[in-house]
C-alpha positions in Angstrom: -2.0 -7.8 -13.0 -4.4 -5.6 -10.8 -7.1 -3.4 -12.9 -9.7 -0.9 -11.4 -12.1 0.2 -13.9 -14.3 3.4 -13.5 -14.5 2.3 -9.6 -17.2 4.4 -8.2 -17.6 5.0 -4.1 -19.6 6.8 -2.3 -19.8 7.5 1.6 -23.5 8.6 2.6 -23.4 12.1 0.3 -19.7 12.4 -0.3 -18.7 10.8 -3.8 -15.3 9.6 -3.0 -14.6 7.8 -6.5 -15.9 9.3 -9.4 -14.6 6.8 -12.0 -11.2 5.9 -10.9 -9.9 3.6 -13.4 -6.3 2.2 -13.3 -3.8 -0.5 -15.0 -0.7 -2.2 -12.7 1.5 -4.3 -14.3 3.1 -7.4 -12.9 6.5 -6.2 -11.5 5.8 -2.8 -11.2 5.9 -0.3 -8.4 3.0 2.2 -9.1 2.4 5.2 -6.7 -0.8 7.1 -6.2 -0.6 10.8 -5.0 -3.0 13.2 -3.8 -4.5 15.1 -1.5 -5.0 13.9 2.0 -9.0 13.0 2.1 -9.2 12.5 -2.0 -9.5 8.6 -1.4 -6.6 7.1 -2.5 -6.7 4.5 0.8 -10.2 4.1 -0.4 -9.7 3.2 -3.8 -6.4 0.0 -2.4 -9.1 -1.6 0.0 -11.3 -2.6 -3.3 -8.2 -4.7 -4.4 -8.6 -7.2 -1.1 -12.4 -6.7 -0.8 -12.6 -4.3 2.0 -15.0 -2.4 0.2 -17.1 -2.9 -2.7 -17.3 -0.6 -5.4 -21.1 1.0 -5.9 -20.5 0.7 -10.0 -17.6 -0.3 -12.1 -15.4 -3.4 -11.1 -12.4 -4.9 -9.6 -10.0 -7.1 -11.0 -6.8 -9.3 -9.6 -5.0 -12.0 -11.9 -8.3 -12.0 -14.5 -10.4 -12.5 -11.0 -13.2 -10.2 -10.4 -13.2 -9.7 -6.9 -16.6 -7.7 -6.2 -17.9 -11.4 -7.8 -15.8 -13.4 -5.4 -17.5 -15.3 -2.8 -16.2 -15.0 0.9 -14.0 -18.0 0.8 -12.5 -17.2 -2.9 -11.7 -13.6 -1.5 -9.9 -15.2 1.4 -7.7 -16.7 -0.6 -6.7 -14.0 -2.9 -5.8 -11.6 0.8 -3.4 -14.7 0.9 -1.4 -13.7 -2.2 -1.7 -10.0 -1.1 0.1 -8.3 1.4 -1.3 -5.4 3.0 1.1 -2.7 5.5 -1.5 -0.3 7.1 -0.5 3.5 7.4 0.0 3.0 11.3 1.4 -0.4 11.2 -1.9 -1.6 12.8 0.1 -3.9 15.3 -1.3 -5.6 18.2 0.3 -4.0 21.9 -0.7 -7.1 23.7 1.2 -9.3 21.0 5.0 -9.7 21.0 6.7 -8.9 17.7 6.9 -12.3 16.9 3.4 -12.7 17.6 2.5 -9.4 15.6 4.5 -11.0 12.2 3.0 -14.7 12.7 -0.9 -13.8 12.9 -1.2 -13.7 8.8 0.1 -16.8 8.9 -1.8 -19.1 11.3 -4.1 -18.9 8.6 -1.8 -20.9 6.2 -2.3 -24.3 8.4 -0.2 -26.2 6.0 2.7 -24.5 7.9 3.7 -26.7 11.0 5.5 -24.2 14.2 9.0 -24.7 13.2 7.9 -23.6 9.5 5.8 -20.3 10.8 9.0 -19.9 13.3 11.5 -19.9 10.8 9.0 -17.4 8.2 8.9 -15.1 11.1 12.4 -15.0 11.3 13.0 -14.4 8.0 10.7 -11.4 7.3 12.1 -9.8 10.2 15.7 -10.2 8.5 14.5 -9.1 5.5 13.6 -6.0 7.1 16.4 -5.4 9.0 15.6 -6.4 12.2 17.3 -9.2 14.4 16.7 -10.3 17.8 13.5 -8.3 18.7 11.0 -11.3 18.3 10.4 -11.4 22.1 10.0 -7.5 22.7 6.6 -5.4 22.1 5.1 -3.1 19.8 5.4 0.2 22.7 9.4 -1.1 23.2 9.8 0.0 19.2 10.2 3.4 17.3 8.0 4.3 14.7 10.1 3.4 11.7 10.9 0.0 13.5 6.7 -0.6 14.1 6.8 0.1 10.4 8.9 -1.9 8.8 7.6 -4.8 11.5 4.1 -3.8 9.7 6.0 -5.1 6.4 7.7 -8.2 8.1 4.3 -9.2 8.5 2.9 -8.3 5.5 5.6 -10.1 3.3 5.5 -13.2 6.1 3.3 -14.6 3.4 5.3 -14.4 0.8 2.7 -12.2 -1.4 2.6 -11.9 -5.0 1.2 -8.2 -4.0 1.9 -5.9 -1.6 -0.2 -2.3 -0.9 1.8 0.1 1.4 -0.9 2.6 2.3 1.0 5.6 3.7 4.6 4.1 4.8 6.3 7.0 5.2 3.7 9.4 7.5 5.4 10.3 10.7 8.5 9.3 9.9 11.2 11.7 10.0 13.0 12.1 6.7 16.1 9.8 7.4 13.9 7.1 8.4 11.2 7.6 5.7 14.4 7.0 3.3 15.2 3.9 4.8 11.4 2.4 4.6 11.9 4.2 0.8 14.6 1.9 0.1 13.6 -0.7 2.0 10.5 -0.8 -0.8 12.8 -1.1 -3.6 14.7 -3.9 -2.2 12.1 -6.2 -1.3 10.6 -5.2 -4.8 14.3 -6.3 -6.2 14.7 -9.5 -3.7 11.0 -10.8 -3.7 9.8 -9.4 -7.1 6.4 -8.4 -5.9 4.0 -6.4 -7.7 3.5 -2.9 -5.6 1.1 0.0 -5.1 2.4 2.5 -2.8 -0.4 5.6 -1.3 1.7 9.0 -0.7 1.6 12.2 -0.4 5.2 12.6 0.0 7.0 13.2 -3.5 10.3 12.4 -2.5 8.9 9.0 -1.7 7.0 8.6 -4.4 10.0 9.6 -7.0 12.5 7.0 -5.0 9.9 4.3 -5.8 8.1 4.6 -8.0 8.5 2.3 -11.7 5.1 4.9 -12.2 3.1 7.6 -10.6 -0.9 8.0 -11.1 -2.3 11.1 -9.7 -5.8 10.7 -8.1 -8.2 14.3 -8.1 -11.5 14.6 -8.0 -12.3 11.2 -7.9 -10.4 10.1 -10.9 -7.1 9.4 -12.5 -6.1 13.1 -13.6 -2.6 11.6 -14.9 -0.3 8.6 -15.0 3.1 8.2 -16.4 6.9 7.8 -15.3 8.7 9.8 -13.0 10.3 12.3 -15.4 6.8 12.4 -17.5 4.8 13.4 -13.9 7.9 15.3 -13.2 7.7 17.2 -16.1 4.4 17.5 -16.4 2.1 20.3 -18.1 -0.9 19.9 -16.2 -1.4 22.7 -14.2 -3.1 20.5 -11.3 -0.1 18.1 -11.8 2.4 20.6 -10.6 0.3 22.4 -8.2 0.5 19.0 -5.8 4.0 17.7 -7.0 5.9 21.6 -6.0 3.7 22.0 -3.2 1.6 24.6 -3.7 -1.7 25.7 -2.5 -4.6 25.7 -4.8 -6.1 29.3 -5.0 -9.5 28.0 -2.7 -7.0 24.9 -1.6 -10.2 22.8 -1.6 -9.2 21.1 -4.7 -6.5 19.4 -3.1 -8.0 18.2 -0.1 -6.6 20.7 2.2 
């Protein structure tokens, strides 16, 4: 289980985090919305210790991370797989080479063992025979779901998707949208997907948090965010503009 409670962040004078507290169950897939710049990418990186909350606390399987020393944090990345919004590959690296750098780090696995991972996570995400070929030879869905080969190399317990579907176009975004669920069916890893994109979010999603102003504003199903009251709610899930659109990050 993964719980943030009343995380706090601030950037210099810009209070990113304002109390965001939130619950994730083992098995779940939970989605955070909102508005570009409103700090949902913010709030993941406190789960693997990429940043440290300025009050309130972190925790992972009963494990309080801000309290974790360096190594202990090492090995709870180990159990968490993290696919950056860009993919975040290397160009100089081979695909092969991009999926296997997570797990040079495991050095119980011998060549043949992280050889045959590799292969694996690339079949799990649908792609065969590219090992040898490069990063600037792909398209941008196939970087992607490379991004989650490596990610899943590990075999996580976790896995954070921070943005999968941005610059996709919508067939491919669908594919990385179902290629979410399956590994969530196949592996059963716990999830937490960051979107904006509500058709992604209602594929997904077991639930949906929405993040404003710093905080939680609401969490619940799909039907209960897409029947929701809240005026703010409905504003970002239709698509509209907020009267001064600064609200919502625009």
């Amino acid at each position: 289980m993964i719980r943030l409670d009343n995380v706090h962040k601030s950037f210099g004078n810009k209070h990113v985090l304002r109390g965001f507290s939130l619950d994730v169950s083992e098995g779940e897939t939970m989605v955070v919305i909102g508005g570009s710049g409103t700090g949902k990418s913010v709030a993941i990186k406190h789960i693997v210790g990429l940043l440290e909350p300025d009050e309130g606390t972190v925790f992972v399987d009963g494990q309080e991370v801000p309290e974790l020393s360096r190594r202990e944090v090492y090995d709870l990345r180990a159990h968490i797989g993290y696919v950056f919004q860009f993919a975040a590959l290397f160009d100089s690296l081979t695909v092969a080479q991009n999926v296997a750098m997570g797990l040079k780090k495991l050095s119980h696995l011998s060549g043949a063992e992280m050889k045959s991972r590799v292969s694996e996570a690339l079949a799990l995400v649908d792609l065969l025979n590219i090992e040898d070929r490069y990063p600037a030879e792909l398209s941008g869905g196939m970087r992607k779901r490379v991004g989650i080969a490596r990610a899943i190399a590990r075999r996580p317990k976790y896995m954070l998707y921070d943005e999968p579907t941005t610059g996709l176009d919508p067939v491919t975004a669908s594919v990385i949208d179902q290629l979410m669920i399956r590994l969530r069916e196949r592996l059963a890893v716990t999830s937490i997907v960051i979107t904006h994109d509500m058709k992604s979010a209602y594929a997904v999603g077991s639930r949906i948090a929405m993040l404003y102003e710093g905080r939680i504003r609401q969490v619940g199903t799909v039907e209960q965010i897409q029947q929701s009251a809240d005026p703010i709610v409905r504003q970002f899930i239709e698509g509209r503009p907020a009267p001064d659109a600064a609200g919502l990050g625009v």
